[in-house]
Backbone as a chain_set.jsonl record, in Angstrom:
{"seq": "XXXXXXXXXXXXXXXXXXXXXXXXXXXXXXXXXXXXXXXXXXXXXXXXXXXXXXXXXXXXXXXXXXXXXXXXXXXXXXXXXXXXXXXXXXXXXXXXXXXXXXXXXXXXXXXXXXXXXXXXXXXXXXXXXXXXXXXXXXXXXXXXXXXXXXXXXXXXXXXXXXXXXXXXXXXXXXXXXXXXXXXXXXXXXXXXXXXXXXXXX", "coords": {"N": [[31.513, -9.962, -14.762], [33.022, -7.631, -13.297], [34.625, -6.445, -9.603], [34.765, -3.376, -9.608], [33.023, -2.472, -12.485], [30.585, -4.028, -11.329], [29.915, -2.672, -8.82], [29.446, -0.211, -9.683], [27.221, 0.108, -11.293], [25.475, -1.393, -9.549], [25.533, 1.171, -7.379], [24.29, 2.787, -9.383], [21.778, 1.781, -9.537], [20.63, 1.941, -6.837], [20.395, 4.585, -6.938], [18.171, 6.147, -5.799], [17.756, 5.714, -3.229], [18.249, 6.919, 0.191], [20.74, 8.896, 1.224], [22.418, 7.835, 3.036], [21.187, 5.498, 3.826], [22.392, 4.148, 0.964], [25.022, 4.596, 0.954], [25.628, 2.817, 3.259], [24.748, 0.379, 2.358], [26.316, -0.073, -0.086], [28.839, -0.046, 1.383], [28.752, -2.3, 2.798], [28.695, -4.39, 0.516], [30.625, -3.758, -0.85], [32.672, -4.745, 1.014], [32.445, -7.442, 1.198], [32.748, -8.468, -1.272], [35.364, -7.757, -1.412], [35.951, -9.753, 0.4], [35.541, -12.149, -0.647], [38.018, -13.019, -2.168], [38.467, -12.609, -4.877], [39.999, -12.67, -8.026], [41.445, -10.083, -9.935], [40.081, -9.788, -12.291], [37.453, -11.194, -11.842], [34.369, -12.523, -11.886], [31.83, -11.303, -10.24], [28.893, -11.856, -10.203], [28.971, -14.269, -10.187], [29.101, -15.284, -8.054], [27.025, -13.412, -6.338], [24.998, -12.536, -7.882], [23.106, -10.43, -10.129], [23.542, -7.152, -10.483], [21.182, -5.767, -10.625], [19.149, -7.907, -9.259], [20.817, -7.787, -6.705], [20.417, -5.188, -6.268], [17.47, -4.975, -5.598], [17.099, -7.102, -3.815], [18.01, -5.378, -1.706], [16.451, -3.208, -1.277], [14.019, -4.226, -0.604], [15.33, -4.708, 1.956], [15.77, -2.88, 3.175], [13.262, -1.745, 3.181], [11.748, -3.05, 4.599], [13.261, -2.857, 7.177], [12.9, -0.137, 7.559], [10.092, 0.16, 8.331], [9.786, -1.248, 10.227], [11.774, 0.228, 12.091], [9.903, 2.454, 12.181], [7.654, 1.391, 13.302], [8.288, 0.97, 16.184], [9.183, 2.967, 17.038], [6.515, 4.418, 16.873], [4.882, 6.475, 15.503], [4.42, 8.732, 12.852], [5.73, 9.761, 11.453], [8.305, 10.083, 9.186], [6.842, 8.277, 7.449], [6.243, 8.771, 4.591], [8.431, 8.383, 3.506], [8.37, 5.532, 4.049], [6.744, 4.754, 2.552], [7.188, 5.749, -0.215], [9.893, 4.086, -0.846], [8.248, 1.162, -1.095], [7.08, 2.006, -2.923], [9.628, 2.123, -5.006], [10.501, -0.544, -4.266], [8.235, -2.006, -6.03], [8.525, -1.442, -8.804], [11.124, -2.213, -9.329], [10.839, -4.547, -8.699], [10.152, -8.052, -10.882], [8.969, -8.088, -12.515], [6.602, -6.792, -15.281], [6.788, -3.247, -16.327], [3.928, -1.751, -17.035], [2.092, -3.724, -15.392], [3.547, -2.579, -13.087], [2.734, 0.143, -12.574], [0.541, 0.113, -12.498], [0.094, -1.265, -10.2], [0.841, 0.351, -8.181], [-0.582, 3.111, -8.653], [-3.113, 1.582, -7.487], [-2.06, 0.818, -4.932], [-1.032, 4.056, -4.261], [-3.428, 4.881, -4.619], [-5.274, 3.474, -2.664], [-4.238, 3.997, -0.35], [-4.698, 7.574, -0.305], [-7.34, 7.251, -0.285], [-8.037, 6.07, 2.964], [-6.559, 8.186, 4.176], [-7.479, 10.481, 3.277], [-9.955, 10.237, 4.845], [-9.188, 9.872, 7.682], [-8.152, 12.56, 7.939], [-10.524, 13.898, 7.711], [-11.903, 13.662, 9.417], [-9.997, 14.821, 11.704], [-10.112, 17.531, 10.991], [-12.955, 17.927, 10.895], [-12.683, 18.177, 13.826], [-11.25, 19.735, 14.83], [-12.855, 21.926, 13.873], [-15.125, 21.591, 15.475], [-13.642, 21.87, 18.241], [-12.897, 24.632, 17.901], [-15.269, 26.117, 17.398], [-16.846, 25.278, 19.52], [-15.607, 26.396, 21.921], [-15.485, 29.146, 20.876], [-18.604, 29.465, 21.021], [-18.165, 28.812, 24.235], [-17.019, 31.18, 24.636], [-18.787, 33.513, 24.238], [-21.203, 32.694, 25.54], [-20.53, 33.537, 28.54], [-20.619, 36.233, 27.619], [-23.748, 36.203, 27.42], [-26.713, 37.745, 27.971], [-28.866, 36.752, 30.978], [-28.869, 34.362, 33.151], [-30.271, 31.803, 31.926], [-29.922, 31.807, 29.691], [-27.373, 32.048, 29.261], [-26.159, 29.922, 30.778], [-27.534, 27.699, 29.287], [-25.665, 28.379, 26.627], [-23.3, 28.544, 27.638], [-23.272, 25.728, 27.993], [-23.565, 24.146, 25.608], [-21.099, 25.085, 24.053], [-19.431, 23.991, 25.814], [-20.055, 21.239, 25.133], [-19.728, 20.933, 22.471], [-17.169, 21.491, 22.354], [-16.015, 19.324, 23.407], [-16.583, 17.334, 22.085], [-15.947, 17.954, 19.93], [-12.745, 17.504, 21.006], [-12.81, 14.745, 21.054], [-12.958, 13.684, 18.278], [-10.536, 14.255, 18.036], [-8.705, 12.73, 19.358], [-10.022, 10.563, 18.184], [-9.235, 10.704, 15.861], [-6.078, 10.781, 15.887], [-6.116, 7.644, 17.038], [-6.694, 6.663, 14.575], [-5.035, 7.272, 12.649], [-2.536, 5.792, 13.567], [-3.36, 3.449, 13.47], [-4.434, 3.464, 10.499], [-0.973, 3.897, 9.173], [0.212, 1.533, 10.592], [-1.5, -0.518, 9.283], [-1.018, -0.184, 7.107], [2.019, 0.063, 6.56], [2.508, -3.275, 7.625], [0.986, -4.254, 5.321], [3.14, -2.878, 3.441], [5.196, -4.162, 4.224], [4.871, -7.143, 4.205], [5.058, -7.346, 1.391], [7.745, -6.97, 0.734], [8.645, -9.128, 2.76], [7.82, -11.449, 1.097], [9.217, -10.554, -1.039], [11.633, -10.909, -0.34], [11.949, -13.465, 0.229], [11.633, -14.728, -2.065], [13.899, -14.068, -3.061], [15.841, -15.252, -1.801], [14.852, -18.272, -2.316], [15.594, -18.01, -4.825], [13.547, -17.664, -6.36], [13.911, -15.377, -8.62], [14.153, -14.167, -11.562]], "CA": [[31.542, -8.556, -14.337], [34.442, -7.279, -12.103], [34.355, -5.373, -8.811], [34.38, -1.956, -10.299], [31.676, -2.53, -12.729], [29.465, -4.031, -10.469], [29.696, -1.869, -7.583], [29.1, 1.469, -10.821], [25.925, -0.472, -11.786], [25.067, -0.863, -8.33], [25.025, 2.711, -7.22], [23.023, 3.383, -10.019], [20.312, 1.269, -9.336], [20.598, 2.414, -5.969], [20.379, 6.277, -6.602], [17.06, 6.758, -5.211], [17.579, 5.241, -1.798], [18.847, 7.912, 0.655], [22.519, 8.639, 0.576], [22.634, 7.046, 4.231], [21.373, 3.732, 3.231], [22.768, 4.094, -0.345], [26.418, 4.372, 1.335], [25.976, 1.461, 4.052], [25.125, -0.859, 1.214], [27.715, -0.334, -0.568], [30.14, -0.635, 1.766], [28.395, -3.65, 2.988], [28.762, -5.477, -0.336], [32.497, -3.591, -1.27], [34.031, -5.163, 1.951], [31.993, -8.511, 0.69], [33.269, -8.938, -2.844], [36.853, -8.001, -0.801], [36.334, -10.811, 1.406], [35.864, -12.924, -1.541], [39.275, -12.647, -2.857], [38.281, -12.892, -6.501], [40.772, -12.488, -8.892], [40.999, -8.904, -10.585], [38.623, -9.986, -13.364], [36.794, -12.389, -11.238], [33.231, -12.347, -12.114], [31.048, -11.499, -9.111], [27.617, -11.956, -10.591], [28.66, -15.436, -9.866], [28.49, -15.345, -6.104], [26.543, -12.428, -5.146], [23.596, -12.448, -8.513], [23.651, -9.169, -11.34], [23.497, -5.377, -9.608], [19.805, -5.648, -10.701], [18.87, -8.712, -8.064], [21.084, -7.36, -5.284], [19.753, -3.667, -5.515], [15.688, -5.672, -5.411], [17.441, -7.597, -2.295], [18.658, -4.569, -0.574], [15.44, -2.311, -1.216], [13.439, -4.644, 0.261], [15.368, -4.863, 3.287], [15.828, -1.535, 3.601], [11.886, -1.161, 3.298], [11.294, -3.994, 6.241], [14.022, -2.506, 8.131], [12.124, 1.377, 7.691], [9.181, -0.342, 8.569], [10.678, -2.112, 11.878], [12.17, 1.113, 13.477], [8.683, 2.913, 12.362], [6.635, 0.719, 14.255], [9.144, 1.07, 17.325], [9.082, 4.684, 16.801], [5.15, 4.504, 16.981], [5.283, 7.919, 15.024], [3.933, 8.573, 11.59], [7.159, 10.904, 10.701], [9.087, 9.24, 7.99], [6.273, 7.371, 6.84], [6.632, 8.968, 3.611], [9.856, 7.716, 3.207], [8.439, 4.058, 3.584], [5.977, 4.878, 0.725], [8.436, 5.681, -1.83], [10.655, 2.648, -0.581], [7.288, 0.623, -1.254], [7.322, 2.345, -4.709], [10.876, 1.361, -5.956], [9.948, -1.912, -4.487], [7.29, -2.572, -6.95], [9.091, -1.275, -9.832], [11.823, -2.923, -8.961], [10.51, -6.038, -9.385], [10.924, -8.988, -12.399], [7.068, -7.645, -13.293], [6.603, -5.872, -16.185], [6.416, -2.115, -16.149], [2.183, -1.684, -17.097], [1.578, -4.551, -13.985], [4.07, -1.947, -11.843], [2.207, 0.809, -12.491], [-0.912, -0.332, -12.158], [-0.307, -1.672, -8.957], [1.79, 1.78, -7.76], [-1.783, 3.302, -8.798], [-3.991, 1.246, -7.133], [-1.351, 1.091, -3.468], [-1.385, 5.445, -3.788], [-5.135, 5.042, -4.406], [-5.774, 3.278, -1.393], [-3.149, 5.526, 0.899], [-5.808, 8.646, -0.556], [-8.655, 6.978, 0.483], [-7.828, 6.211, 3.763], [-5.653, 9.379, 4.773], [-9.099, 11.465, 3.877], [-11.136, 9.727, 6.021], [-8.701, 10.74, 8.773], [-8.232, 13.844, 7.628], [-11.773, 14.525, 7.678], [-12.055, 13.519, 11.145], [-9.29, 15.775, 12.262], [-10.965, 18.963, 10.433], [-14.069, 17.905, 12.18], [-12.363, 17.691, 15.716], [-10.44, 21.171, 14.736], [-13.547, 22.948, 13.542], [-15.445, 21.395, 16.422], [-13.068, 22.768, 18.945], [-13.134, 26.051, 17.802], [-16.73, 26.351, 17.193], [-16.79, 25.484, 21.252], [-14.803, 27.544, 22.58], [-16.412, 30.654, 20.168], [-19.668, 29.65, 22.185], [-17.847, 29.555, 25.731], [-16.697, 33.157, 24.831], [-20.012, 34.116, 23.524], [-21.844, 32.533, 26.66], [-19.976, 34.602, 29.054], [-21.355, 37.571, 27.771], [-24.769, 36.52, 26.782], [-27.402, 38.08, 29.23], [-29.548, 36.0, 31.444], [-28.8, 33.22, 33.601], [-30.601, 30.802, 32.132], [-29.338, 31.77, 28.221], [-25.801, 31.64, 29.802], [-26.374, 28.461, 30.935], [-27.569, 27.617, 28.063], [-24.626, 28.441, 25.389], [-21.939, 27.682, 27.928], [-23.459, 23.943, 28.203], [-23.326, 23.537, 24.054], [-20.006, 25.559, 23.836], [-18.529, 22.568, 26.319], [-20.369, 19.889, 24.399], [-19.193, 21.074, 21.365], [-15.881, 21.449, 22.573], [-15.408, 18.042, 24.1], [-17.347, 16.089, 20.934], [-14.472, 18.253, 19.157], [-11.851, 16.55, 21.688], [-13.03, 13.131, 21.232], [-12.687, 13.673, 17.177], [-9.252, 14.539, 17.524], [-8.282, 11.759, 19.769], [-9.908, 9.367, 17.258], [-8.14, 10.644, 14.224], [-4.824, 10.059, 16.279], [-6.223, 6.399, 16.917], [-7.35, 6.41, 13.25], [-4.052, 7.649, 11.86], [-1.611, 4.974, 13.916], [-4.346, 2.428, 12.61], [-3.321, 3.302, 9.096], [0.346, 3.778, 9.376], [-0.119, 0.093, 11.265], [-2.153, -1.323, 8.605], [-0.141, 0.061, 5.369], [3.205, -0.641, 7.338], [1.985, -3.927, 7.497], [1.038, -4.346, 4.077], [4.799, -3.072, 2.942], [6.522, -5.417, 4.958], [4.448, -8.55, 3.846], [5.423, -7.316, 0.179], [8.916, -6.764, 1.243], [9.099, -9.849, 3.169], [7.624, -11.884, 0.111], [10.315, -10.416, -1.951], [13.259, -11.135, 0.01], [12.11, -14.702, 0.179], [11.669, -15.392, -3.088], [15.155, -13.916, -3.637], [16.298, -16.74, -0.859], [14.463, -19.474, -3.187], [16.138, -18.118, -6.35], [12.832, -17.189, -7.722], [14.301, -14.243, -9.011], [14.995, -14.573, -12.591]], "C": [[32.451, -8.417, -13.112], [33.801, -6.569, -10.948], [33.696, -4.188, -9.164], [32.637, -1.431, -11.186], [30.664, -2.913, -12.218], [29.4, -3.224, -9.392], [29.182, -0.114, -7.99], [27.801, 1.03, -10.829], [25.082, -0.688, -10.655], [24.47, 0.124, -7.477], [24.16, 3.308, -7.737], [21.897, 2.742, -9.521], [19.615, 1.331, -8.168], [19.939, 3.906, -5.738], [19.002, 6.697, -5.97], [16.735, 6.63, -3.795], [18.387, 6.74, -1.474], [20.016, 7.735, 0.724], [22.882, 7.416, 1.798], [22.747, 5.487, 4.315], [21.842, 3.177, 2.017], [24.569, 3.355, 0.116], [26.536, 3.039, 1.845], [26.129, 0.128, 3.261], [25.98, -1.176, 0.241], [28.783, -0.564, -0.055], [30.378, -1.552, 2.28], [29.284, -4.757, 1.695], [30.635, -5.243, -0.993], [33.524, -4.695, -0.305], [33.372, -6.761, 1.545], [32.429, -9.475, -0.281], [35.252, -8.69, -2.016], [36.8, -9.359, -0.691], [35.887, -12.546, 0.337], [37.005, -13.961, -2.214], [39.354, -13.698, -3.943], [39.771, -12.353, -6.8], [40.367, -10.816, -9.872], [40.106, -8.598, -11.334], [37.949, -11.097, -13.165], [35.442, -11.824, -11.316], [32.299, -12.713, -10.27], [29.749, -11.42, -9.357], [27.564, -13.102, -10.445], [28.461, -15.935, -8.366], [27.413, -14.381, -6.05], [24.587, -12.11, -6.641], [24.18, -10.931, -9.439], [23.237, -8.259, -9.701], [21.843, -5.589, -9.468], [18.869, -6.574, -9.524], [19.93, -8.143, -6.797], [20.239, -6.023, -5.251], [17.951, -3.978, -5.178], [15.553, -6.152, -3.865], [17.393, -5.831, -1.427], [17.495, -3.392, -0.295], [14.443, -2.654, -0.583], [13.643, -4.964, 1.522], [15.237, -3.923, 3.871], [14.152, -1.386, 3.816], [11.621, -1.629, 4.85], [11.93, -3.131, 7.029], [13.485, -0.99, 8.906], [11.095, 0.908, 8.652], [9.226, -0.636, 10.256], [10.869, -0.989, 12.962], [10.799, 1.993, 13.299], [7.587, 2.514, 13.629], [7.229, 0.743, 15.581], [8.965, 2.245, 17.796], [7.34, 4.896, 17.342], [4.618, 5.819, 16.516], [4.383, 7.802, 13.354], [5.185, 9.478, 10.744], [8.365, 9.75, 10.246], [8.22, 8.229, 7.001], [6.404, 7.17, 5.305], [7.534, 8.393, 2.721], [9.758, 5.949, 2.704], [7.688, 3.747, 2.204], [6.646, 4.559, -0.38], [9.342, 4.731, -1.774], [9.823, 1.631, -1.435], [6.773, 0.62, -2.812], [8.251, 1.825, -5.317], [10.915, 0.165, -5.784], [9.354, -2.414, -5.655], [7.828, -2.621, -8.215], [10.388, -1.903, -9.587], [11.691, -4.514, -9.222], [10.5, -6.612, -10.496], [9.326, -8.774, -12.41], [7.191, -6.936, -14.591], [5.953, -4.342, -15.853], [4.73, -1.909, -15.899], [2.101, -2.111, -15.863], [2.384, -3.361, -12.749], [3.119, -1.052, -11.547], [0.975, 0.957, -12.5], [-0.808, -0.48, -10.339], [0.366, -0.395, -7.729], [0.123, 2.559, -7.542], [-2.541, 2.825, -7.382], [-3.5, 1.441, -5.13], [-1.921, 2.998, -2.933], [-2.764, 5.617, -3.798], [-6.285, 5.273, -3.034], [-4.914, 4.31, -0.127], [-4.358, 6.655, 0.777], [-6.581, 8.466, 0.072], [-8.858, 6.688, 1.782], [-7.266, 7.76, 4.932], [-7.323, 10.149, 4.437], [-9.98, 11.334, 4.336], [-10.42, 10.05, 7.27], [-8.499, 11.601, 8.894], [-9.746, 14.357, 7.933], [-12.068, 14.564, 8.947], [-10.904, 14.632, 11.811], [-9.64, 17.067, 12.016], [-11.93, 19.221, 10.834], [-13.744, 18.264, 13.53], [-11.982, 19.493, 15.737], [-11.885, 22.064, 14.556], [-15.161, 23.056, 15.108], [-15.064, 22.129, 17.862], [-13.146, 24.092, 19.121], [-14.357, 26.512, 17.94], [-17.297, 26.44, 18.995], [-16.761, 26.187, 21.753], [-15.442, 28.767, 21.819], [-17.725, 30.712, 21.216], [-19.497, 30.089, 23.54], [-17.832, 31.17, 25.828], [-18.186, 33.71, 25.129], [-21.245, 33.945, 25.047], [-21.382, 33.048, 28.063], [-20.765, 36.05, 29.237], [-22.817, 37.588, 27.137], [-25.711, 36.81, 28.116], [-28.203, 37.268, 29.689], [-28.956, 34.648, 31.895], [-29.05, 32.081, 32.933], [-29.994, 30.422, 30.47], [-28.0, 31.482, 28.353], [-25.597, 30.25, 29.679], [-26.155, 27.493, 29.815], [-25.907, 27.4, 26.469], [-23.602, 28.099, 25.788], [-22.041, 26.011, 27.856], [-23.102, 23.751, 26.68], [-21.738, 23.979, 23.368], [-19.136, 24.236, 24.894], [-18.87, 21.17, 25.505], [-19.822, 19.951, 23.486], [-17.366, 20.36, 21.158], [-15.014, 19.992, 23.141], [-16.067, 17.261, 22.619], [-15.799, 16.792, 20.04], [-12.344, 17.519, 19.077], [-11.997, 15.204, 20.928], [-12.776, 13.304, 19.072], [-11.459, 13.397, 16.794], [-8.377, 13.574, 18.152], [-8.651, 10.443, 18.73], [-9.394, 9.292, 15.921], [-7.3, 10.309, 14.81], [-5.31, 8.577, 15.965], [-6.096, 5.843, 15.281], [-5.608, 6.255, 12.775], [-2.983, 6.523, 12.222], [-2.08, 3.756, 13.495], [-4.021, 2.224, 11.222], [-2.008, 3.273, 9.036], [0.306, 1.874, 9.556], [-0.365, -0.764, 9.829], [-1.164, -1.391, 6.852], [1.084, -0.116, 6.041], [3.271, -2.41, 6.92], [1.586, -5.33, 5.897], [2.576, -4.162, 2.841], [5.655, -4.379, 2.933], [6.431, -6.694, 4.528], [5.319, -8.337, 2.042], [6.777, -7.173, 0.129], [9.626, -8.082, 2.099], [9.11, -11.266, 1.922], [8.594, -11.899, -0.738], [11.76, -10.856, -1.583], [13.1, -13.327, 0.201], [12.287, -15.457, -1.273], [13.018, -15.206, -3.86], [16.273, -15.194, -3.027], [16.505, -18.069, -1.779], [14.978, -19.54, -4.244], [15.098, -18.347, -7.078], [13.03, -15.873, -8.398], [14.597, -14.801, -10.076], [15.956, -13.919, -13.13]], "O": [[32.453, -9.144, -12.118], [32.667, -6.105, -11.068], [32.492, -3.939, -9.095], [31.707, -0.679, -10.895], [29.64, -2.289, -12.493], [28.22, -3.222, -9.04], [28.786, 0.797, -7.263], [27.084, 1.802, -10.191], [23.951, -0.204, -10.701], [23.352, 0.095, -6.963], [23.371, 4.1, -7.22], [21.017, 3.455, -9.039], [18.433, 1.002, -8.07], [19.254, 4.311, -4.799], [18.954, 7.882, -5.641], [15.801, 7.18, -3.211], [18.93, 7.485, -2.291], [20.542, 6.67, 0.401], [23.462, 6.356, 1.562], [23.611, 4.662, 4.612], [21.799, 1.96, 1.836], [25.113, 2.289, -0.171], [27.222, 2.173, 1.302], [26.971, -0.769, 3.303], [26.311, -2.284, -0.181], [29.699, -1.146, -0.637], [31.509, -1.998, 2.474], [30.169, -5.588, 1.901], [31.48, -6.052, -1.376], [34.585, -5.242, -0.606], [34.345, -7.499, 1.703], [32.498, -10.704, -0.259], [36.15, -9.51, -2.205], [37.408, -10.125, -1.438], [35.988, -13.712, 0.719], [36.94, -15.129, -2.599], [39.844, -14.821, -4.066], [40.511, -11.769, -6.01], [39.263, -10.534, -10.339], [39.408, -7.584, -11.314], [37.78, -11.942, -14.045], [35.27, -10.694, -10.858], [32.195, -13.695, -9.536], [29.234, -10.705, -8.497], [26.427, -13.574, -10.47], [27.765, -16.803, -7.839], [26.568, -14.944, -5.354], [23.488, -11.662, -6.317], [25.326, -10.482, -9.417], [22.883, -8.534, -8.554], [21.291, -5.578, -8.367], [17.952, -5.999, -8.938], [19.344, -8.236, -5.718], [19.465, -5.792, -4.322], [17.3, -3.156, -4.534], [14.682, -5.932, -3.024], [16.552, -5.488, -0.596], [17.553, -2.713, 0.73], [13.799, -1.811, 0.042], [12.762, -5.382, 2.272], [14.691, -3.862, 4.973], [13.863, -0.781, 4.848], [11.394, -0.975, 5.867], [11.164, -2.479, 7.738], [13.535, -0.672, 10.094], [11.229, 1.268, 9.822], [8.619, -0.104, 11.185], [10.472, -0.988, 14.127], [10.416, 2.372, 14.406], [6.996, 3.153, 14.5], [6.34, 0.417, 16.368], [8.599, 2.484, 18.947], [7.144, 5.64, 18.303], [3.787, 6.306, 17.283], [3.843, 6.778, 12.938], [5.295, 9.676, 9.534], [9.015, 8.907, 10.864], [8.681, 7.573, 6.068], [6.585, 6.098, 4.728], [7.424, 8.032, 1.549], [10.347, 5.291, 1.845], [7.867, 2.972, 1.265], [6.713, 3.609, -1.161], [9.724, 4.422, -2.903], [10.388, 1.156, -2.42], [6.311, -0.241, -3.56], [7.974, 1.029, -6.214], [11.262, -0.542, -6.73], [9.964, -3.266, -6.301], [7.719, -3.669, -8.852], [10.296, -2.295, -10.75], [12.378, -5.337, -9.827], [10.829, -5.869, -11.421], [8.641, -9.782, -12.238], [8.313, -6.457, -14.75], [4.88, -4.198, -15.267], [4.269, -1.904, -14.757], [2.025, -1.24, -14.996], [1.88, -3.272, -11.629], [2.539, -1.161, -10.467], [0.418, 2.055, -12.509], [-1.496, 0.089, -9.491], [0.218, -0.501, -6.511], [-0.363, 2.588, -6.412], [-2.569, 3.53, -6.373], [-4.215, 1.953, -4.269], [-2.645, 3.343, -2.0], [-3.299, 6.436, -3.051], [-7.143, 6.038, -2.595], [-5.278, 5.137, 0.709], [-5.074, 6.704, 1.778], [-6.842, 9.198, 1.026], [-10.004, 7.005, 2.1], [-7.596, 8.097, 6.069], [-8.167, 10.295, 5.321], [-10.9, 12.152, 4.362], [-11.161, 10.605, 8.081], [-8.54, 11.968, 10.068], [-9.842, 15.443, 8.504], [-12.494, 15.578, 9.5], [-11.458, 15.352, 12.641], [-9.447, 17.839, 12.955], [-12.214, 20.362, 11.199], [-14.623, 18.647, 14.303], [-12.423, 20.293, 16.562], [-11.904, 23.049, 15.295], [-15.834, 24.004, 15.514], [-15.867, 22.796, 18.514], [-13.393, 24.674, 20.177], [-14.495, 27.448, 18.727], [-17.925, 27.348, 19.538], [-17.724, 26.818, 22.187], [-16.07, 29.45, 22.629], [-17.932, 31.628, 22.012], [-20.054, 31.03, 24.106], [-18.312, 32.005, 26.594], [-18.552, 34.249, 26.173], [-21.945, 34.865, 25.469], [-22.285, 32.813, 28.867], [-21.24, 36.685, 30.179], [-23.219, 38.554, 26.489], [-25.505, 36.209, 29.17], [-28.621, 36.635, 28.72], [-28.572, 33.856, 31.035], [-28.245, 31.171, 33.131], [-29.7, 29.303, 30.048], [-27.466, 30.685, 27.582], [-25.052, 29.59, 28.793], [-25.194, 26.802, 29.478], [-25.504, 26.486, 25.749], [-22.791, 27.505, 25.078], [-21.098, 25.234, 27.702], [-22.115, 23.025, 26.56], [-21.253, 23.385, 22.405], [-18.163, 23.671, 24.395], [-18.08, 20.245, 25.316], [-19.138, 18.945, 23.3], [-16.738, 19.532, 20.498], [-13.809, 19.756, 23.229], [-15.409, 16.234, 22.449], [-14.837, 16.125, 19.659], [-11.448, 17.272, 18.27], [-11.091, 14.783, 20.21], [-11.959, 12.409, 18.86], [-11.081, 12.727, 15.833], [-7.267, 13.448, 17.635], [-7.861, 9.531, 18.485], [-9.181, 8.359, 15.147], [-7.218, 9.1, 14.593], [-5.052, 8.132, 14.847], [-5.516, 4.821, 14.915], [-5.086, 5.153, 12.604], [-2.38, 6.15, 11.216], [-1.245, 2.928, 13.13], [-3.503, 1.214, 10.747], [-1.743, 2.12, 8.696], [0.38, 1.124, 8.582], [0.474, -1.541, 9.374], [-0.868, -2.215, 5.986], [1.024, -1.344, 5.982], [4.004, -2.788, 6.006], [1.804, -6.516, 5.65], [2.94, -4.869, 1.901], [6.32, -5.126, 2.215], [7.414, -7.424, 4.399], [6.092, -9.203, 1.632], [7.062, -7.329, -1.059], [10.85, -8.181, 2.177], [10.1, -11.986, 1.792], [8.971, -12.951, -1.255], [12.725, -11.079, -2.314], [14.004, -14.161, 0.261], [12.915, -16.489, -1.506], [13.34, -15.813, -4.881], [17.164, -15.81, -3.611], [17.526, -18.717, -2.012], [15.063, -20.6, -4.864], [15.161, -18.963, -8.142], [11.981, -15.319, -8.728], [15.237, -15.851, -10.015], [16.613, -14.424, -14.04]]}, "num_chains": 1, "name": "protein.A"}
């Protein structure tokens, strides 16, 4: 397989990465197969592996690499991004389809089940908050000293047990990110080794 055709076959198997990292890798591996200096119909599947094992290589670096400035970042914005990385990973792989999608399944499963347990805690903290503060108002204008008292003390309790909810979903939420991050990267680091070893078939 020549330049041309491998670098067509390439792109394709590429198309789902963003254009950003779609481009760099290609012009990574174009100035590569240059610096070769094959012969016009010099087969580069013999240095560099088919399109199908480099674009497996390059998805998994790209995932680690997401992964890397995420955790730097300390952010949960783009996480998304590493997901679906984490996805063409899997499928991507010398597995058979059924085993991909099974295990695609079972990865978004667990993401669900986690994310609404922090979610739930943040809806708590939010409905908490509010519910507070409705009392403060409310204790303001309720008559009697001692009823005052009264509704402003449970309108602050409220309102601070509401606080402390919403500080532990943050904790919660960088906890997951962390933990499924984590989990990518090992599957991502796994893969790029075994491409090292030439267990790739």
């Amino acid at each position: 397989m020549n330049k041309q055709a491998f670098m067509q076959e390439l792109e394709y198997r590429l198309r789902h990465l963003t254009d950003e990292d779609k481009l760099d890798a290609l012009e990574y591996y174009s100035e590569y197969i240059d610096d070769l200096n094959l012969p016009p119909e010099g087969d580069v599947c013999v240095h560099l592996g088919t399109p199908k094992e480099v674009a497996r290589q390059i998805i998994a670096q790209t995932t680690e690499r997401k992964i890397e400035e995420q955790q730097e970042k300390k952010t949960t914005k783009g996480f998304g991004s590493i997901v679906w990385l984490a996805i063409l990973g899997i499928f991507a792989s010398p597995i058979a389809i059924p085993l991909a999608f099974a295990a695609v399944v079972i990865f978004i499963s667990f993401i669900i089940t986690i994310g609404s347990i922090v979610f739930a805690f943040g809806v708590s903290g939010v409905a908490c908050v509010l519910a507070g503060l409705l009392l403060i108002i409310v204790g303001f204008i309720t008559p009697g000293f001692g009823q005052k008292f009264v509704v402003l003390g449970a309108g602050l309790f409220v309102t601070g047990l509401g606080i402390m909810f919403l500080l532990l979903t943050s904790v919660l939420a960088k906890l997951m990110v962390k933990m499924i991050s984590g989990i990518i990267k090992k599957m991502a680091a796994r893969h790029s080794r075994k491409k090292m070893q030439g267990g790739i078939e």
